[in-house]
C-alpha positions in Angstrom: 23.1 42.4 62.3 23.6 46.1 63.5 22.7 45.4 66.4 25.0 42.6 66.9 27.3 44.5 66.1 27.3 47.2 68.0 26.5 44.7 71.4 30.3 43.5 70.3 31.5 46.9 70.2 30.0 47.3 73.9 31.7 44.2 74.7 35.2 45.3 73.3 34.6 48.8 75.7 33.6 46.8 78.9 36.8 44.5 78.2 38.3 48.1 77.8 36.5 49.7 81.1 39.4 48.6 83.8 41.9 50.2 82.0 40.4 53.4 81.4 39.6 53.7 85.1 43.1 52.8 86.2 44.3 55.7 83.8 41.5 58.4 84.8 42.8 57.5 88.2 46.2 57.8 88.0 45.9 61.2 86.0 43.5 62.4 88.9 46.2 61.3 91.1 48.9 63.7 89.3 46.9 66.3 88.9 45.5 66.5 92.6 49.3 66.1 93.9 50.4 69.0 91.3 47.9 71.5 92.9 48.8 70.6 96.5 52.2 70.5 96.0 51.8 74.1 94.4 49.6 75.2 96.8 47.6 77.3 94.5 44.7 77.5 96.2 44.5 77.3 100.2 42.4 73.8 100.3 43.0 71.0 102.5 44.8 68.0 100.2 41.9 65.6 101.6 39.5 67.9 100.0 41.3 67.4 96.8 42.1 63.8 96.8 38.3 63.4 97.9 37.1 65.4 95.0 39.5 63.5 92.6 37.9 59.9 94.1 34.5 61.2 93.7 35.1 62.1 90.2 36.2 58.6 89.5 33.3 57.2 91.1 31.4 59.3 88.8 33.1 58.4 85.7 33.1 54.7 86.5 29.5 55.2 86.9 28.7 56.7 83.1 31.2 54.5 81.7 29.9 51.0 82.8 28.3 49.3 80.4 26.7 46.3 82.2 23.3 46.5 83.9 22.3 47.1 87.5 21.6 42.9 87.4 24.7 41.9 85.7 26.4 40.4 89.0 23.0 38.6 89.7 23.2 37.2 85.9 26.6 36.0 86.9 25.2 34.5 90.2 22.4 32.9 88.5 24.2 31.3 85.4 27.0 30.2 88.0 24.5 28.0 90.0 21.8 26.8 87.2 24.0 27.2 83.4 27.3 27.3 84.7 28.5 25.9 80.7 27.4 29.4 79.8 29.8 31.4 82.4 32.7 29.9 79.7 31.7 32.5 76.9 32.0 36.1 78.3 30.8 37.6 74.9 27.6 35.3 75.9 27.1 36.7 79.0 27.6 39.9 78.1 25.1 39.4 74.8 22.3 37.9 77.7 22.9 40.9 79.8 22.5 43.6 77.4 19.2 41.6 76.2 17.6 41.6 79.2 18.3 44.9 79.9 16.9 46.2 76.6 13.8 43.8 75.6 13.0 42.7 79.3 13.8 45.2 81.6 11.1 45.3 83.8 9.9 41.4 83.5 14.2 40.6 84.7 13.7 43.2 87.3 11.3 41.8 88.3 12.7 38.0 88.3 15.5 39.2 89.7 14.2 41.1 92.4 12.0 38.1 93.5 15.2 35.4 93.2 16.8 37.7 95.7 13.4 37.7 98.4 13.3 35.2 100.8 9.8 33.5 99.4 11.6 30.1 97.7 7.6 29.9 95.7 8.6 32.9 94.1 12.3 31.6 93.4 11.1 28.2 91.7 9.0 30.5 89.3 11.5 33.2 88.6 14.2 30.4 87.9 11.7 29.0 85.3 11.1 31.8 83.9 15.0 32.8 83.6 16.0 29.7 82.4 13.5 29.9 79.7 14.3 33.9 78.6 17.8 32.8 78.7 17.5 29.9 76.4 15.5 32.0 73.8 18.3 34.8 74.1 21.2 32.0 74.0 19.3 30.3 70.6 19.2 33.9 68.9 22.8 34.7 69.8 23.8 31.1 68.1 21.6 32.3 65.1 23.7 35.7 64.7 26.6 33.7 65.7 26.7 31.1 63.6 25.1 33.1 60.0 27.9 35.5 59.9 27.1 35.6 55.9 24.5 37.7 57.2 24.4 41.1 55.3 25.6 43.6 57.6 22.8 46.1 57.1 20.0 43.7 57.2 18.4 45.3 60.9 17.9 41.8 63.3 16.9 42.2 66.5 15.4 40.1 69.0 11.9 40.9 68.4 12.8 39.9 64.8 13.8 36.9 65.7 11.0 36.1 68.2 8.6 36.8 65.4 10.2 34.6 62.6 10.1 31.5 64.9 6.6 32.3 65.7 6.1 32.5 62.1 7.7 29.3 61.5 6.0 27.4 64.2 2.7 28.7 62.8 3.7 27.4 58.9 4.5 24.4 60.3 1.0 24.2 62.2 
């Protein structure tokens, strides 16, 4: 339960990311204004207001919190699970999944949805749907057993194991 948890905490800060860039900009904006107006050191202003944007671009950088594929995610569940696109915290729960337990294998997915072969993208879409369903069954699990004790450690291989385990007693 830890770790879903802390996935909501990553949520809250994402929901929080817009503001804290709008702030760090603004107070670059000050800043950079103060020292031209002052004139303490003999720089062109664009030099400083291009130095105060690039430091933004940095910090907007380290603070995002979505992966590299979360706009393709939002592409993908817009066109094939659009009911999903309703719950952010969903989205957000399926993005930081596949970014932590099948990074390479989404890369990969990803990578061949957006190639022009439509063999690959029958496959891939398959093969999302399916990864997705498994991730969207384990969020309803955490979701819905809130009784859970908070420092029992769940995680998605957990999880994949005990319905492995399940289908094999049932077997």
């Amino acid at each position: 339960m830890s770790e879903y948890y802390y996935i909501l905490s990553l949520y809250k800060e994402k929901q929080r990311y817009l503001v804290k860039i709008i702030l760090l900009s603004v107070l670059l904006l000050v800043v950079t204004s103060f020292v031209v107006v002052l004139d303490l050191f003999r720089i062109s202003p664009f030099i400083w207001y291009l130095l105060a944007a690039g430091i933004v671009l940095v910090q907007m950088k380290k603070m995002k919190v979505e992966s590299e594929n979360y706009e393709q995610l939002l592409l993908f569940l817009q066109n094939y699970q659009p009911e999903i696109l309703k719950n952010d915290e969903l989205v957000f729960f399926i993005d930081y999944q596949l970014k932590h337990y099948f990074d390479r294998e989404s890369s990969e997915l990803f990578a061949r949805l957006k190639n022009k072969n439509t063999a690959d993208d029958t496959k891939s879409i398959i093969d999302l749907n399916e990864i997705i369903g498994e991730i969207r069954a384990y969020y309803t699990y955490l979701a819905d057993d809130q009784e859970l004790k908070e420092n029992i450690e769940i995680s998605l291989k957990w999880y994949r194991d005990s319905v492995e385990n399940r289908k094999q007693n049932l077997v």
